[in-house]
CHARMM-style PDB file with segment names, atoms N, HN, CA, C and O in Angstrom:
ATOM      1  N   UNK     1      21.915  19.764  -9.411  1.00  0.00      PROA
ATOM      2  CA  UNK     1      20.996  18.976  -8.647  1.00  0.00      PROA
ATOM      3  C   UNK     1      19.838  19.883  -8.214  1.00  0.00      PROA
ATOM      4  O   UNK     1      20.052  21.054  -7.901  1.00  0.00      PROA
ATOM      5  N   UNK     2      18.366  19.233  -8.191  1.00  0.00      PROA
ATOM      6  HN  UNK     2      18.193  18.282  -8.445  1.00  0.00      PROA
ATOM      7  CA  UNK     2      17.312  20.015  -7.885  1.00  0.00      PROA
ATOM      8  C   UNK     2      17.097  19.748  -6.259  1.00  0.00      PROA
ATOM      9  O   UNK     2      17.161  18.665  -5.676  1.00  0.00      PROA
ATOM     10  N   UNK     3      16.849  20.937  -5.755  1.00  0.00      PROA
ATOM     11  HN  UNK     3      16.798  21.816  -6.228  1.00  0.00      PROA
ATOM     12  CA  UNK     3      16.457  20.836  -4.577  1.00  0.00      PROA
ATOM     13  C   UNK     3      14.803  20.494  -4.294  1.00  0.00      PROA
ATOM     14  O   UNK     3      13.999  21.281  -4.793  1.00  0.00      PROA
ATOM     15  N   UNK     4      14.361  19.517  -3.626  1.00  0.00      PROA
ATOM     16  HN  UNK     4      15.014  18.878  -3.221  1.00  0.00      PROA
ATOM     17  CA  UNK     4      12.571  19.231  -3.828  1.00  0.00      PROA
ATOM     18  C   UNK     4      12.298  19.091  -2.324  1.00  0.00      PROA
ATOM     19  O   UNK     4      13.384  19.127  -1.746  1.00  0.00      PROA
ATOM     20  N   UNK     5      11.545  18.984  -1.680  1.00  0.00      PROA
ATOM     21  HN  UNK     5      10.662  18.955  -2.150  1.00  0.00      PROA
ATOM     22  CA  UNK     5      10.694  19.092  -0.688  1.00  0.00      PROA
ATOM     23  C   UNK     5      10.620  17.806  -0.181  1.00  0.00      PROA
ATOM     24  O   UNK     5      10.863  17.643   1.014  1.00  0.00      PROA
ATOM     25  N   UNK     6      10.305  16.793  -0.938  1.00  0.00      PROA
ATOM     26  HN  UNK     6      10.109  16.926  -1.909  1.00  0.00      PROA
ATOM     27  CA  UNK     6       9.905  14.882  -0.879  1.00  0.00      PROA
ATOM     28  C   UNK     6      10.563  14.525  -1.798  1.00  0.00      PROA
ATOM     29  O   UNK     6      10.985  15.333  -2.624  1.00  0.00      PROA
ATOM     30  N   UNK     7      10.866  12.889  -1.885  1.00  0.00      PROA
ATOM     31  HN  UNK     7      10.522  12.232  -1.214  1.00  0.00      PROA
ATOM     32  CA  UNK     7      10.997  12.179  -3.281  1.00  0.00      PROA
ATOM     33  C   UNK     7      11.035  11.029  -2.186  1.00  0.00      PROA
ATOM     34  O   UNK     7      11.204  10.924  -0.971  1.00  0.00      PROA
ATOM     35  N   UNK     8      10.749  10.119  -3.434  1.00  0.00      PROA
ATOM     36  HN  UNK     8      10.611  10.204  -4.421  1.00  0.00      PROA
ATOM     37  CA  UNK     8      10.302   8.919  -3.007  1.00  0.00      PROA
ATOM     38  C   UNK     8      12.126   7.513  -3.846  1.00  0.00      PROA
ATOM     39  O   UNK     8      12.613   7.283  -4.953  1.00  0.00      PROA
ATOM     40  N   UNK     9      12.379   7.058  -2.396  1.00  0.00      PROA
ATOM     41  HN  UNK     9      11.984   7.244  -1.497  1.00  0.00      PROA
ATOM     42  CA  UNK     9      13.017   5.984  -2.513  1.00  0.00      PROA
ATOM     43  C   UNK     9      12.933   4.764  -2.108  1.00  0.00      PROA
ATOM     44  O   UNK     9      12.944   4.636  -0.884  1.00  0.00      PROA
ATOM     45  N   UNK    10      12.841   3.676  -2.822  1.00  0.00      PROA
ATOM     46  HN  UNK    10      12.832   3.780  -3.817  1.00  0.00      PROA
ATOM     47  CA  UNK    10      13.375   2.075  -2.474  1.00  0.00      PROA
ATOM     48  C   UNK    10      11.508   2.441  -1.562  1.00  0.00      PROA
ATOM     49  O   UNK    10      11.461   2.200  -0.356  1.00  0.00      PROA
ATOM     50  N   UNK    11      10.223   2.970  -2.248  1.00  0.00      PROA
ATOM     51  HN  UNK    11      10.261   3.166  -3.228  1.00  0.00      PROA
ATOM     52  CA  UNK    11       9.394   2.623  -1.511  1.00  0.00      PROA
ATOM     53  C   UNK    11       8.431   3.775  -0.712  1.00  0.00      PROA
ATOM     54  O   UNK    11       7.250   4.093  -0.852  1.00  0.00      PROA
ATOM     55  N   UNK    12       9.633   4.295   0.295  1.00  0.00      PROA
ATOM     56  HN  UNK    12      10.592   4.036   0.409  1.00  0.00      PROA
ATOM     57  CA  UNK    12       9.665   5.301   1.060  1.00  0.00      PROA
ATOM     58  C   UNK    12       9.548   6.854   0.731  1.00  0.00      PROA
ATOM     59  O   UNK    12      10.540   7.260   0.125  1.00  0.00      PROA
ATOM     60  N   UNK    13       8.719   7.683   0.943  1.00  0.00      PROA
ATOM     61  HN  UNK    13       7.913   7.354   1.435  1.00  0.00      PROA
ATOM     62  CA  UNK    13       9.140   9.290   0.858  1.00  0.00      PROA
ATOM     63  C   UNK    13       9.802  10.076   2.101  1.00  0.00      PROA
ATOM     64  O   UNK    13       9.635  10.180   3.316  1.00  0.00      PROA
ATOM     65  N   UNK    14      10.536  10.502   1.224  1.00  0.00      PROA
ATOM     66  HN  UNK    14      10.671  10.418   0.237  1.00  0.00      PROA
ATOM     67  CA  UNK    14      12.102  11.257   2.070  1.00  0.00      PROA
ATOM     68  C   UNK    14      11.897  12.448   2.263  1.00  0.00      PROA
ATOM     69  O   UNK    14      11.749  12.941   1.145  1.00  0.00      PROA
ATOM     70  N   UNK    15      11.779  13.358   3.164  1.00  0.00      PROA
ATOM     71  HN  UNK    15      11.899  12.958   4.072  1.00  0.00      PROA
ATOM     72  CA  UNK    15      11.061  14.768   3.126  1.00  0.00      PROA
ATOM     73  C   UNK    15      11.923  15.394   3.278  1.00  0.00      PROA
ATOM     74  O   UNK    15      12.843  14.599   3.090  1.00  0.00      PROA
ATOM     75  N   UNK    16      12.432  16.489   3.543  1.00  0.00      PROA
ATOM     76  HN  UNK    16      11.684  17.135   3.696  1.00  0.00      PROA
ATOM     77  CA  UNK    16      13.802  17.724   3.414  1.00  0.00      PROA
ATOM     78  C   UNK    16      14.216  17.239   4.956  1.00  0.00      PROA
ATOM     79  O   UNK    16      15.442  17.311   4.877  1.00  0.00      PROA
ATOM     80  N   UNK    17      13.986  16.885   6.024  1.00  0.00      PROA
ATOM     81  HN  UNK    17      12.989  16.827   6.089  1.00  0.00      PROA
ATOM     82  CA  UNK    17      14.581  16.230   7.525  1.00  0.00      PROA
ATOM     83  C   UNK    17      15.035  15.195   7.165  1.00  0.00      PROA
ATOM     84  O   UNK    17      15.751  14.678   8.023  1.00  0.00      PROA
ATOM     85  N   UNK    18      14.893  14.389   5.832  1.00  0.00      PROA
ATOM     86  HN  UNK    18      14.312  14.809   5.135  1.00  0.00      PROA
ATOM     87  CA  UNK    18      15.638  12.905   6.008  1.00  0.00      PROA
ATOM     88  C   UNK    18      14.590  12.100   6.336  1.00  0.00      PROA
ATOM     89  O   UNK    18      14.766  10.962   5.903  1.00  0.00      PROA
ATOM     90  N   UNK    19      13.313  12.278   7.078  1.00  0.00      PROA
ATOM     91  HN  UNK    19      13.170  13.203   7.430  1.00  0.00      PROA
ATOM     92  CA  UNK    19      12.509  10.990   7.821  1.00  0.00      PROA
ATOM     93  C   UNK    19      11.873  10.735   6.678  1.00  0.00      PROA
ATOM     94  O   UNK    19      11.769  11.546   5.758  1.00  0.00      PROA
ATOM     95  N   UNK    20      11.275   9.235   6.686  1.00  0.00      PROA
ATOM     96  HN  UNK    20      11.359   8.575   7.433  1.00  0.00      PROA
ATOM     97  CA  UNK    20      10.066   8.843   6.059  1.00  0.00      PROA
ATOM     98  C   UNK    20       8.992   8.550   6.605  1.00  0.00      PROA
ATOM     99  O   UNK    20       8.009   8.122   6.001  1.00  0.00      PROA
ATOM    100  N   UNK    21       9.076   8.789   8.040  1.00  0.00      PROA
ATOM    101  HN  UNK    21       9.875   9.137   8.531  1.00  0.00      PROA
ATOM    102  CA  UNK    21       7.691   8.338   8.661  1.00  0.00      PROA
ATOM    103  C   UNK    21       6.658   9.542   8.801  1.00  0.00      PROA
ATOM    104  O   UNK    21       6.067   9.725   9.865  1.00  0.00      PROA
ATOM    105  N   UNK    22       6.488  10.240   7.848  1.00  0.00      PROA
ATOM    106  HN  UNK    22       6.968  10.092   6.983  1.00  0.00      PROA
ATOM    107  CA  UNK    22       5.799  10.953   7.539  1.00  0.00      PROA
ATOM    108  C   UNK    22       4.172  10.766   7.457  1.00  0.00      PROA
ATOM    109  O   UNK    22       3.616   9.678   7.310  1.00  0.00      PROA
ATOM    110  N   UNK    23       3.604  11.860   7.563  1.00  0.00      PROA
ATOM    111  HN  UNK    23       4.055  12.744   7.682  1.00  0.00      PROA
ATOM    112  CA  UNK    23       1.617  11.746   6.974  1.00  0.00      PROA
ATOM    113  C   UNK    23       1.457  10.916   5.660  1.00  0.00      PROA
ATOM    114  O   UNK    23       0.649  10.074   5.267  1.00  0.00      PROA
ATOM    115  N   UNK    24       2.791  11.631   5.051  1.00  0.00      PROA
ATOM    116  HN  UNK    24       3.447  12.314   5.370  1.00  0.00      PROA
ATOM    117  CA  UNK    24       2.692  11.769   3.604  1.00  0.00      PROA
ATOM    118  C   UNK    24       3.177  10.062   3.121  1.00  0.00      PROA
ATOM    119  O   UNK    24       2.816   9.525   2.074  1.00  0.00      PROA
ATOM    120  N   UNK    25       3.714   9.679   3.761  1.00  0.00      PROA
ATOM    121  HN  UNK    25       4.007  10.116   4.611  1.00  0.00      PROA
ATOM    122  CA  UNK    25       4.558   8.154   3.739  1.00  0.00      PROA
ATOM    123  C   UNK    25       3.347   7.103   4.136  1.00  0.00      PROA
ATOM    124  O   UNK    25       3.419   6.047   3.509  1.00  0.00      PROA
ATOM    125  N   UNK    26       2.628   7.168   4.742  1.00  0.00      PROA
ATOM    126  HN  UNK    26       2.569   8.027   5.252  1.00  0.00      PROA
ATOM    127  CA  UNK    26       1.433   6.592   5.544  1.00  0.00      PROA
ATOM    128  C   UNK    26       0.403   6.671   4.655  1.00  0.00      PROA
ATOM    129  O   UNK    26      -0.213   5.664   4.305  1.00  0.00      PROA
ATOM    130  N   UNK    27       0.093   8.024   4.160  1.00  0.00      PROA
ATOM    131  HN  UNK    27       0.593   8.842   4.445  1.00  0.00      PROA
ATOM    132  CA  UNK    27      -1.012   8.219   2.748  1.00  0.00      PROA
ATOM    133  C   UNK    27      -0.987   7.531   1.393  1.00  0.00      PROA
ATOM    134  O   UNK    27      -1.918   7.360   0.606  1.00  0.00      PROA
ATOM    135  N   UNK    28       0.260   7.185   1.301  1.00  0.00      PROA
ATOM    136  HN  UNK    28       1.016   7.324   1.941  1.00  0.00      PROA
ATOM    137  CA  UNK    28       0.690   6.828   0.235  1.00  0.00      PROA
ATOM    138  C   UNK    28       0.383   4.795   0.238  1.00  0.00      PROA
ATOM    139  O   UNK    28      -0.135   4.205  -0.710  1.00  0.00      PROA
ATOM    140  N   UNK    29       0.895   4.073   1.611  1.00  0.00      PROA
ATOM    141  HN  UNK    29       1.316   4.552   2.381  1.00  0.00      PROA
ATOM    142  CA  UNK    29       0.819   3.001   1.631  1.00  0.00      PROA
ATOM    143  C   UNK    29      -0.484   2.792   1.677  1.00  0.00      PROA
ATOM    144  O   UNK    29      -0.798   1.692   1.224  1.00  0.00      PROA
ATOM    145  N   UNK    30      -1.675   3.681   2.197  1.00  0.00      PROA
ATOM    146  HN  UNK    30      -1.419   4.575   2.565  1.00  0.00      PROA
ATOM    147  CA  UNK    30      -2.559   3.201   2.355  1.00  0.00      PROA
ATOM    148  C   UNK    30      -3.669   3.660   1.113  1.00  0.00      PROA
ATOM    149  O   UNK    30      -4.765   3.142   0.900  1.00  0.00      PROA
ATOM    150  N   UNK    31      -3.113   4.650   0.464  1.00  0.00      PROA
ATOM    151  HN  UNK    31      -2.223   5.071   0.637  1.00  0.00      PROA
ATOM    152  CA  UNK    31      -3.659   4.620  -0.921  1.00  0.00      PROA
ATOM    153  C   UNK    31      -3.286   3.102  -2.038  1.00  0.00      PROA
ATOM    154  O   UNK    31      -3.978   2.498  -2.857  1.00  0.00      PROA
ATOM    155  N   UNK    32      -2.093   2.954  -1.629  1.00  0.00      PROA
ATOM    156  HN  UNK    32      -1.531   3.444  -0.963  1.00  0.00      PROA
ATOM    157  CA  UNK    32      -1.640   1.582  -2.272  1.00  0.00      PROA
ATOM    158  C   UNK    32      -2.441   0.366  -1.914  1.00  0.00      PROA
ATOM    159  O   UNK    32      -2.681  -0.454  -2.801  1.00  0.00      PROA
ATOM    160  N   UNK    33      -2.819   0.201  -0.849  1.00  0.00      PROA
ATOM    161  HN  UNK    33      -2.623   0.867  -0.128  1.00  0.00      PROA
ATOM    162  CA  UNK    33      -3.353  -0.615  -0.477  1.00  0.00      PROA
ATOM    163  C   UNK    33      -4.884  -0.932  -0.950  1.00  0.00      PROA
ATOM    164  O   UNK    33      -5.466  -2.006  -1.099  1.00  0.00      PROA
ATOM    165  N   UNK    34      -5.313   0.433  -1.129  1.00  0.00      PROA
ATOM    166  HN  UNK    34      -4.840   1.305  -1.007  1.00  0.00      PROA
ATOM    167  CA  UNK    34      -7.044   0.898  -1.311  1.00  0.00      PROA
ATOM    168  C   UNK    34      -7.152   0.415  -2.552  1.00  0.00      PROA
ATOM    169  O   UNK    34      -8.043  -0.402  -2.784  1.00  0.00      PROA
ATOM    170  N   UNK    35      -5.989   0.959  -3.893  1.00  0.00      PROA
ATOM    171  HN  UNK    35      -5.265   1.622  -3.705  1.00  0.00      PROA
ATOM    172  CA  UNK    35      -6.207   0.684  -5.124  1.00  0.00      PROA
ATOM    173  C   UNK    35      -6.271  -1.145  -5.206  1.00  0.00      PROA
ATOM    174  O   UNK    35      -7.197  -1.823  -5.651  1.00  0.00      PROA
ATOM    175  N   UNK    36      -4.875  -1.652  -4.579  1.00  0.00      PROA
ATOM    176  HN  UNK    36      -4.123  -1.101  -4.218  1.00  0.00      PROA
ATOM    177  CA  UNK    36      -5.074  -3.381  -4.580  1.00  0.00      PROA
ATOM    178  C   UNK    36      -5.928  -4.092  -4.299  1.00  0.00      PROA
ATOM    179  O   UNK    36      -6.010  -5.242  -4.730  1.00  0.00      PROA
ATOM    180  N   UNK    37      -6.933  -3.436  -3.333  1.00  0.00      PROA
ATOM    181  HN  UNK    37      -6.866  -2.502  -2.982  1.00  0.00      PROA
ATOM    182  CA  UNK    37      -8.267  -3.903  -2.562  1.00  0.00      PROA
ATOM    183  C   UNK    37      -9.043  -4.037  -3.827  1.00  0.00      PROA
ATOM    184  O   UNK    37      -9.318  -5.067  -4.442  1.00  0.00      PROA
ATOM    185  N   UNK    38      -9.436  -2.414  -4.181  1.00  0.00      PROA
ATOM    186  HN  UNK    38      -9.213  -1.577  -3.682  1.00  0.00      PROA
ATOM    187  CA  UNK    38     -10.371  -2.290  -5.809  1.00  0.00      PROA
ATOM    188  C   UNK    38     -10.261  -3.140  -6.649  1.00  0.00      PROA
ATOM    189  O   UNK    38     -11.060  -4.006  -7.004  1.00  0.00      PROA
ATOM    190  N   UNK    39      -8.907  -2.825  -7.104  1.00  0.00      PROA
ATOM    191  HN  UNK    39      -8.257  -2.121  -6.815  1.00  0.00      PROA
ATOM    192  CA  UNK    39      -8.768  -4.145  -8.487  1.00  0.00      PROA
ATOM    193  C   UNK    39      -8.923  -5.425  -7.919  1.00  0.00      PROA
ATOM    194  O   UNK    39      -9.014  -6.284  -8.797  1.00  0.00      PROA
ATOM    195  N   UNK    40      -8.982  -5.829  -6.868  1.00  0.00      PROA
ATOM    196  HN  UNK    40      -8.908  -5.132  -6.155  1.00  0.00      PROA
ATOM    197  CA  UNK    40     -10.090  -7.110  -6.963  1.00  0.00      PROA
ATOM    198  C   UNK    40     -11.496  -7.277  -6.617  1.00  0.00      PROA
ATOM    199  O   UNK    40     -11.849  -8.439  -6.419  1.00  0.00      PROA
ATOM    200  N   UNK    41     -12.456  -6.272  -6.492  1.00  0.00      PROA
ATOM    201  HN  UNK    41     -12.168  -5.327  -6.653  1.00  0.00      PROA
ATOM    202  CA  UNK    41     -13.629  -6.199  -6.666  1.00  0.00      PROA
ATOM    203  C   UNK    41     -14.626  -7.396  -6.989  1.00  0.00      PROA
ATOM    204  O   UNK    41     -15.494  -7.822  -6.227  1.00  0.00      PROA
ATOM    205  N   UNK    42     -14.188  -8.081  -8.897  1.00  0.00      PROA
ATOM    206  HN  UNK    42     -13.483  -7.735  -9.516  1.00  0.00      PROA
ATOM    207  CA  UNK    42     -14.686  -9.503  -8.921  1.00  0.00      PROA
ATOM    208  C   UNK    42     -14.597 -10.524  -7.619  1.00  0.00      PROA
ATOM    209  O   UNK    42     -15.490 -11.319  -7.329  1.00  0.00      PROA
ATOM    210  N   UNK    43     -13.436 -10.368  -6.933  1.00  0.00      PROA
ATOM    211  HN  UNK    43     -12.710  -9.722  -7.168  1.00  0.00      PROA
ATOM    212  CA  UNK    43     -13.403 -11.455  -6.331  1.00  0.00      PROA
ATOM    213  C   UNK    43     -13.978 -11.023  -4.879  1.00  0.00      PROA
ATOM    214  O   UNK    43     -14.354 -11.987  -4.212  1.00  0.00      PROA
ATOM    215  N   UNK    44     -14.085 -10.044  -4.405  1.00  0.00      PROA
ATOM    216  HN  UNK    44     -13.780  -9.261  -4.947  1.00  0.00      PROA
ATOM    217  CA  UNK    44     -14.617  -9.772  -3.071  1.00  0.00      PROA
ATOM    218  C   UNK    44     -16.548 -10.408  -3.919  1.00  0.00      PROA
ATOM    219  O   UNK    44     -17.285 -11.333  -3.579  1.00  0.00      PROA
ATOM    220  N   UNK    45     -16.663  -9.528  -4.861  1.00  0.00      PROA
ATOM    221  HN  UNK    45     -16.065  -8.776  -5.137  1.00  0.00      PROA
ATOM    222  CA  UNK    45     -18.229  -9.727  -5.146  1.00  0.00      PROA
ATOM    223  C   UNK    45     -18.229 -11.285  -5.368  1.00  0.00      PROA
ATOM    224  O   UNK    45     -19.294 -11.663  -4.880  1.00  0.00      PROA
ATOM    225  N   UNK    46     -17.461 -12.517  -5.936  1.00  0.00      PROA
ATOM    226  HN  UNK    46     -16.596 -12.210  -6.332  1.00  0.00      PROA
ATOM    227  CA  UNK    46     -18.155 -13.695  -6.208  1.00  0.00      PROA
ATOM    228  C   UNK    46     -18.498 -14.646  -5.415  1.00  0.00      PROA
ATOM    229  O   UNK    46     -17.819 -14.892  -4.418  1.00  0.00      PROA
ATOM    230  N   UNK    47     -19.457 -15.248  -5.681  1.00  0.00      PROA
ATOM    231  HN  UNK    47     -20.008 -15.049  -6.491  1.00  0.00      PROA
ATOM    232  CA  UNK    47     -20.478 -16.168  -4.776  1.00  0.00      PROA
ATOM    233  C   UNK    47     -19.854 -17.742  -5.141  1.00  0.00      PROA
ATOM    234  O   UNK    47     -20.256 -18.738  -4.540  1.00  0.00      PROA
ATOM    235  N   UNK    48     -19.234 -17.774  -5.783  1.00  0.00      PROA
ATOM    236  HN  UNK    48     -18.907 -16.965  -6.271  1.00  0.00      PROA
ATOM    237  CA  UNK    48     -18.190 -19.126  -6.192  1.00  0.00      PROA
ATOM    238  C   UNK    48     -17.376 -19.071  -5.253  1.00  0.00      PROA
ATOM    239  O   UNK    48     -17.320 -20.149  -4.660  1.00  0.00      PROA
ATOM    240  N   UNK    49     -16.673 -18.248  -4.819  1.00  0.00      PROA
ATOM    241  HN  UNK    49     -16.718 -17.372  -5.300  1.00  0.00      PROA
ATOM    242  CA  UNK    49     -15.263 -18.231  -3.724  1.00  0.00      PROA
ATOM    243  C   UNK    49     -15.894 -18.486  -2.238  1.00  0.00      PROA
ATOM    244  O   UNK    49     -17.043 -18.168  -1.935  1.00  0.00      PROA
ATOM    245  N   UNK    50     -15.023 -19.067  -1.425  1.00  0.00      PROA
ATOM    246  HN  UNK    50     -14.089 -19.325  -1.672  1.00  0.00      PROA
ATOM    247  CA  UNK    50     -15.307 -18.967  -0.296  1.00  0.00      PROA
ATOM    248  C   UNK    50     -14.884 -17.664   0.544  1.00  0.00      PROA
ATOM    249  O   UNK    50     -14.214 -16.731   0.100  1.00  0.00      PROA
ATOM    250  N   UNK    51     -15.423 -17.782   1.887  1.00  0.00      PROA
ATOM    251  HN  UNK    51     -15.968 -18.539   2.247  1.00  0.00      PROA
ATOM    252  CA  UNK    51     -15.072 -16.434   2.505  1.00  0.00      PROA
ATOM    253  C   UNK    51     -13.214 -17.136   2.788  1.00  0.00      PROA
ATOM    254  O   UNK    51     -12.318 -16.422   3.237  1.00  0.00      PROA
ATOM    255  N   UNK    52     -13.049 -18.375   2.464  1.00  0.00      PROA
ATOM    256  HN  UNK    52     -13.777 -18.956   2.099  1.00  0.00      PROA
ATOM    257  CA  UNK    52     -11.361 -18.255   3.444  1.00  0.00      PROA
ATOM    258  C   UNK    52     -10.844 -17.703   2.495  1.00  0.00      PROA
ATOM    259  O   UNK    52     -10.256 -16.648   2.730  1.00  0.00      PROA
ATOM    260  N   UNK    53     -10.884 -18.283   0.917  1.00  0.00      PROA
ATOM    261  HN  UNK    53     -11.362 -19.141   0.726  1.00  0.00      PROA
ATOM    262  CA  UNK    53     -10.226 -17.903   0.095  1.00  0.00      PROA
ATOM    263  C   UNK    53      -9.920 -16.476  -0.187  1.00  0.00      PROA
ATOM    264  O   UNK    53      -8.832 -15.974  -0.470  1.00  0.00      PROA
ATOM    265  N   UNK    54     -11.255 -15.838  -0.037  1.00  0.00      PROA
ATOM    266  HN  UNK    54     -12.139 -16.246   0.193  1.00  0.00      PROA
ATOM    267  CA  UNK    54     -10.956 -14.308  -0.281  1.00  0.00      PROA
ATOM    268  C   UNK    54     -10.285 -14.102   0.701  1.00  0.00      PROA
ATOM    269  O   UNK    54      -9.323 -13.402   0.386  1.00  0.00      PROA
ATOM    270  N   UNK    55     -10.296 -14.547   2.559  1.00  0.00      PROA
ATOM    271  HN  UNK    55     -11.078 -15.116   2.815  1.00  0.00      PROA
ATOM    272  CA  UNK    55      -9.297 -13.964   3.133  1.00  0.00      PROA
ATOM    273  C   UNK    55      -7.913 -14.377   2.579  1.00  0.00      PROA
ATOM    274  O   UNK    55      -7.072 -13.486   2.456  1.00  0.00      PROA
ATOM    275  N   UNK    56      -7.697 -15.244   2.342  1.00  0.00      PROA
ATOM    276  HN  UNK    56      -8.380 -15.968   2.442  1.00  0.00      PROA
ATOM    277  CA  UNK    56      -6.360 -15.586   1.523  1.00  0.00      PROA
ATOM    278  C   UNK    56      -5.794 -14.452   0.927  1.00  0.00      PROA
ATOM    279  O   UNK    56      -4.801 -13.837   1.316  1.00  0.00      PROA
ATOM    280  N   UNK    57      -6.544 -14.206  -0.106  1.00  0.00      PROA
ATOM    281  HN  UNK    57      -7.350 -14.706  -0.421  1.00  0.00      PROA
ATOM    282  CA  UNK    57      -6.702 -13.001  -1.182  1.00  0.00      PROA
ATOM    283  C   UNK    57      -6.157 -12.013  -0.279  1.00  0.00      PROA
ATOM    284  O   UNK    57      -5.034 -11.664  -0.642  1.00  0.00      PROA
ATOM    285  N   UNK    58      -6.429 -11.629   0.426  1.00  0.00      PROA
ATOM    286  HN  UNK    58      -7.342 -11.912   0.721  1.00  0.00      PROA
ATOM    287  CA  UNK    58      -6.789 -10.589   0.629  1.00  0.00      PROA
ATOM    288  C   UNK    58      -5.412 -10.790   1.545  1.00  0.00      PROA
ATOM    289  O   UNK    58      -5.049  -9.622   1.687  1.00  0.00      PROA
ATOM    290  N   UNK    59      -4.664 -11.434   2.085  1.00  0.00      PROA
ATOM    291  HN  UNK    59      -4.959 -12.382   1.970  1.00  0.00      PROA
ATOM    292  CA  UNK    59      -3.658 -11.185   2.892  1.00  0.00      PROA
ATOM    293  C   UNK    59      -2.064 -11.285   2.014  1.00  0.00      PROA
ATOM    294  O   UNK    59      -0.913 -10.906   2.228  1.00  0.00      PROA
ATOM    295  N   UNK    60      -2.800 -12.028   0.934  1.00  0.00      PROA
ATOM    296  HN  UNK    60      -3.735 -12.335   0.760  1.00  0.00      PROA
ATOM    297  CA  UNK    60      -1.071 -12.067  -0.025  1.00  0.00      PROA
ATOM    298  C   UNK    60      -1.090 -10.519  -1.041  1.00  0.00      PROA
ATOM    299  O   UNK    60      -0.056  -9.856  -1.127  1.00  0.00      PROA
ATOM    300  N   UNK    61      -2.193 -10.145  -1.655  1.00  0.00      PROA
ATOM    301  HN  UNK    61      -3.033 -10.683  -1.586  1.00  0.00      PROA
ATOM    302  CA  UNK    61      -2.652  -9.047  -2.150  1.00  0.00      PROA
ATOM    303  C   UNK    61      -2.679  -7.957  -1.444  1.00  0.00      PROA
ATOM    304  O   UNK    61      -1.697  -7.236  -1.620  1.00  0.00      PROA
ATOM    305  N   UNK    62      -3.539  -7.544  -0.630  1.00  0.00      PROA
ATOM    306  HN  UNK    62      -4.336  -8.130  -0.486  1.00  0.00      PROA
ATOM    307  CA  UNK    62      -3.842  -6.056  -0.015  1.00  0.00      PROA
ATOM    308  C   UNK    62      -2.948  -5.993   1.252  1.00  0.00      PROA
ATOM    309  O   UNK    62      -2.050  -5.151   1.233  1.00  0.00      PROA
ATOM    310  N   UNK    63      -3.091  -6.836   2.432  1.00  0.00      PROA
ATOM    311  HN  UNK    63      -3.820  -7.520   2.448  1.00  0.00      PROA
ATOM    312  CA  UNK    63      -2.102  -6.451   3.538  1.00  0.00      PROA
ATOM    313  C   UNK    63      -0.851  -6.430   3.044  1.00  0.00      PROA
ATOM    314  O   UNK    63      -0.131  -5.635   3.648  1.00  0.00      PROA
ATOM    315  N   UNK    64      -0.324  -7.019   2.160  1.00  0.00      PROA
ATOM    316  HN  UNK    64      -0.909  -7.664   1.669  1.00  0.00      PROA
ATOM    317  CA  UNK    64       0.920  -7.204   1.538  1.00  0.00      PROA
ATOM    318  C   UNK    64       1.071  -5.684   0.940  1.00  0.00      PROA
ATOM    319  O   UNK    64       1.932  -5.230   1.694  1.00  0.00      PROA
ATOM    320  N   UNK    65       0.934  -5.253   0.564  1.00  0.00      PROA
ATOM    321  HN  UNK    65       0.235  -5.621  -0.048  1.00  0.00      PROA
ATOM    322  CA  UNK    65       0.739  -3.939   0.161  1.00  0.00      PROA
ATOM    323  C   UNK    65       0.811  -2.845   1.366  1.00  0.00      PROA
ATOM    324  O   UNK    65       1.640  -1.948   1.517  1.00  0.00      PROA
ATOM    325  N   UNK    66      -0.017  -3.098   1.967  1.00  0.00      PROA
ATOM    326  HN  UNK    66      -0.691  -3.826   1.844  1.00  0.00      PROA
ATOM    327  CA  UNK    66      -0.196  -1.546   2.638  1.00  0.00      PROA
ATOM    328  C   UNK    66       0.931  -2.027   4.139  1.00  0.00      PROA
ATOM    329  O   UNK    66       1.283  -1.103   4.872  1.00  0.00      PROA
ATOM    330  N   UNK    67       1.350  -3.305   4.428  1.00  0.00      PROA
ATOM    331  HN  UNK    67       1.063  -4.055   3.833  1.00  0.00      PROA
ATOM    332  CA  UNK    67       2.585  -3.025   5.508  1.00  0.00      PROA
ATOM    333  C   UNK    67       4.069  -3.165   5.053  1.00  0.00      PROA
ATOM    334  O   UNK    67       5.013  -3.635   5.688  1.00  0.00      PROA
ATOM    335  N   UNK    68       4.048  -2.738   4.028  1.00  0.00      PROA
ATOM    336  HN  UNK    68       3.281  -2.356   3.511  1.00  0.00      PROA
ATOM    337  CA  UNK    68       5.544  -3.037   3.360  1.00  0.00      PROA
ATOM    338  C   UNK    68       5.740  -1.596   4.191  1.00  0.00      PROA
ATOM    339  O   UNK    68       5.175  -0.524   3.976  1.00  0.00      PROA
ATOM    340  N   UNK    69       6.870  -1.980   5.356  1.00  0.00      PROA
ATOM    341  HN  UNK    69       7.329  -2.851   5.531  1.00  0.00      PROA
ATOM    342  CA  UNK    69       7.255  -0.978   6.063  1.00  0.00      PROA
ATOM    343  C   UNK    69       8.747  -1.272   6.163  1.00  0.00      PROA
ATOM    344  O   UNK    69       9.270  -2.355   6.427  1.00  0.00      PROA
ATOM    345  N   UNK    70       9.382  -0.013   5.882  1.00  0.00      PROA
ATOM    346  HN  UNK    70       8.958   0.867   5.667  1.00  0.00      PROA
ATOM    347  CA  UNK    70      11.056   0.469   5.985  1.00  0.00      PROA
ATOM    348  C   UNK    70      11.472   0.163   6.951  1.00  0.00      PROA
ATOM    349  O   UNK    70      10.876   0.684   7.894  1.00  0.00      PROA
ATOM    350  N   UNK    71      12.617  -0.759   7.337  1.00  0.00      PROA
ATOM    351  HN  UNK    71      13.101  -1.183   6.572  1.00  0.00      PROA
ATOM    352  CA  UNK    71      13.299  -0.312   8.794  1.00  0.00      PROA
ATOM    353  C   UNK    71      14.826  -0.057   8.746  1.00  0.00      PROA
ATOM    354  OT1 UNK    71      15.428   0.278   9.766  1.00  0.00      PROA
TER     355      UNK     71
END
């Protein structure tokens, strides 16, 4: 077995203490979140959509993403 520093489970990164509520755990959801935001770009930019819809969008897509939190 390799001994590592982090690894990431079921989501979460596990650091050599066992915690996941780490910098590094937090960086990660909210990088996740940043990329889901991007890849919809078309739809933040179109003038066809309404503003609810994109909030729609934007709460099943991106918040969905960045609070998937462990308990």
């Amino acid at each position: 077995m390799e001994d590592v520093e982090s690894f990431t489970y079921l989501g979460s990164i596990i650091d050599e203490q066992g915690g996941s509520g780490s910098g590094a755990d937090v960086k990660t959801r909210i990088g996740k979140a940043r990329v889901a935001f991007l890849q919809l770009k078309n739809i933040w930019d179109s003038k066809q959509l309404s503003t609810n819809i994109k909030i729609t969008i934007f709460i099943i897509n991106v918040k969905t993403v960045s609070s998937t939190v462990r308990r």
